[in-house]
N, C-alpha and C positions, 0 to 999 in steps of 0.2 A: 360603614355607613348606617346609621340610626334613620329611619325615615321620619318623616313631622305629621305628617298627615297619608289618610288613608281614606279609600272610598269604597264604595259596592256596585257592583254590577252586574248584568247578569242575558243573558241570549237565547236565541235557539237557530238553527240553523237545519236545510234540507235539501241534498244533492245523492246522484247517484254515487257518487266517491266517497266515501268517509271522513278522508281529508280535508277535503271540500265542505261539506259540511259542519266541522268543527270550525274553519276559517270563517264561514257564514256564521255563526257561534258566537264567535269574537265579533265581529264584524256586528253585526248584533247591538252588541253587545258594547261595543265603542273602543275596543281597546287590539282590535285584528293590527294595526302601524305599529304596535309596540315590541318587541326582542324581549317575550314573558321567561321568565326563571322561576319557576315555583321554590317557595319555598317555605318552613312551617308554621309552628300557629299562634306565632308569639307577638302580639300589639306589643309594641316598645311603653314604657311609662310616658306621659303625656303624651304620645302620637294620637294628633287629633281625627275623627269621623268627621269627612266632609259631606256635602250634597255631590251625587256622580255629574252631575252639568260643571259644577267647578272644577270636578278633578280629572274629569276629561281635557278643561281645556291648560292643564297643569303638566300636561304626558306629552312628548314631541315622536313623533315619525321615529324610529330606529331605536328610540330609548330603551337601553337593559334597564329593565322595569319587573321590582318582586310582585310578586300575587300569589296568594293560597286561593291555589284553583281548584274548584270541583267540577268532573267531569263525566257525561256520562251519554251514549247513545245506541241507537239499536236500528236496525232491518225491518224488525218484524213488523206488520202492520198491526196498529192498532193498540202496541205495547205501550203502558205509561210508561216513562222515565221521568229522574228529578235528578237535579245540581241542587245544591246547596251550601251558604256559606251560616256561620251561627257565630255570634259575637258576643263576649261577654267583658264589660268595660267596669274594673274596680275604682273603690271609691277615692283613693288616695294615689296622689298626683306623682309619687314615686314608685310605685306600684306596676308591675305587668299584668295587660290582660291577654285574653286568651281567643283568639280563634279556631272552627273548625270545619271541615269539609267532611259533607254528609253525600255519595250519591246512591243512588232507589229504584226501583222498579218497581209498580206499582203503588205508590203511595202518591198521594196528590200533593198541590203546593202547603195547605195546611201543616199535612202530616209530615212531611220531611221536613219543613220548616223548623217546625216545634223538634221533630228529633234533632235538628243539626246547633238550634239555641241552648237544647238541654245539655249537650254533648260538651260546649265550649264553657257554659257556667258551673258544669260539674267537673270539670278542668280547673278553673279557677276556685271554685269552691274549697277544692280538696287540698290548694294550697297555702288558703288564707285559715282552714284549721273549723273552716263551720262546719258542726256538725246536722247532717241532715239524713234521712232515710231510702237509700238508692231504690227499692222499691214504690216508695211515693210517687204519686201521680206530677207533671211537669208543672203544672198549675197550681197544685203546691208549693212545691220545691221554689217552684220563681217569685213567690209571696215570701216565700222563708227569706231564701236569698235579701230580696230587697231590700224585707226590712230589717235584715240583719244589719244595715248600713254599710256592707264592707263590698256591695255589688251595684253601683247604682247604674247601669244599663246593660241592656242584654235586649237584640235581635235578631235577626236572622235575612237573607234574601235568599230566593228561591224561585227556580227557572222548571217547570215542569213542562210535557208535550209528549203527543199521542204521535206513537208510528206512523210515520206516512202509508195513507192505505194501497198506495202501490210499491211498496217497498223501498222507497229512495231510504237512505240514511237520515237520521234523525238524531241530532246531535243538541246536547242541553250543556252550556255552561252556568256556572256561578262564581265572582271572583273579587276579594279584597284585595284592591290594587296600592300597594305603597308607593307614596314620593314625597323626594328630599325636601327639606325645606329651603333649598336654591330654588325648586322649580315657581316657588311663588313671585317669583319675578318675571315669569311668562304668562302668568294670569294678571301680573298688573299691566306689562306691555300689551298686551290683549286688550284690555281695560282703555288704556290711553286711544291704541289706534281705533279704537269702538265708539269712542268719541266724539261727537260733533264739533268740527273746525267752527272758529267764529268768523263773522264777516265785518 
């Protein structure tokens, strides 16, 4: 199964259970009904980025459904944690890009962000043959990329949050969710019943 499209999402969740918490995560997050399979970090060649409102309602109850999930949570009060996912989408339509899963402790939403887009366009970078300075600062590097032409988008989402100060669990996801290109016959059934009947 090739996926067609793909979306981003992202949660936080806070229970004394761990478990629970990670479901509040998803839940969150809009994708807790789905049977997640992680898997790695490969965007198919034209697998399109959607808006997550469409591709939410793209996902059904019980669906085995891939996602490179990052994950990540903590006890301690007060602890930063970060999820992140980083996108890097090449310019030619036969072409793979690259996804990555960044998670963090102390770094805020900026900072993980930025390391988790670096991470996935320096993935792609290294196989389209541009050459750039791995020590270079990210804001660089993403000017290089760009206007090399051979990179033309590159994002990131990212879920950060502070320990709960009474120790419940404190869970942070972040997650590129694949679906088939059947499922878009449930966003136009959608579409139709959403419909205003004539009189």
């Amino acid at each position: 199964m090739i996926p067609k499209y793909f979306f981003l999402t992202k949660g936080v969740g806070k229970h004394k259970e761990q478990l629970q918490s990670f479901e509040l995560a998803l839940r969150n997050a809009g994708i807790h009904h789905c049977n997640l399979v992680n898997v790695s970090s490969i965007v198919p060649p034209g697998c399109q980025m959607i808006p997550r409102e469409q591709g939410l309602k793209m996902v059904q109850p019980g669906e085995i459904t891939f996602v490179v999930l990052a994950r990540n949570a903590t006890n301690e009060p007060h602890r930063l944690v970060a999820s992140s996912i980083g996108v890097a989408i090449p310019s030619g339509k036969n072409q793979y890009g690259y996804l990555s899963e960044h998670h963090s402790f102390g770094q805020t939403d900026e900072v993980a962000g930025d390391y988790a887009e670096d991470l996935a366009a320096t993935m792609l970078a290294t196989t389209m043959g541009i050459a750039f300075d791995p020590e270079t600062a990210w804001d660089e590097r993403k000017k290089l990329f760009k206007t090399s032409g051979l990179i033309i988008k590159t994002t990131n989402i990212t879920q950060s949050a502070t320990g709960d100060k009474n120790g419940l669990w404190t869970t942070t996801v972040a997650a590129a969710v694949f679906v088939p290109g059947k499922n878009h016959k449930l966003l136009e059934g959608k579409k139709k019943a959403a419909a205003p009947t004539s009189v």
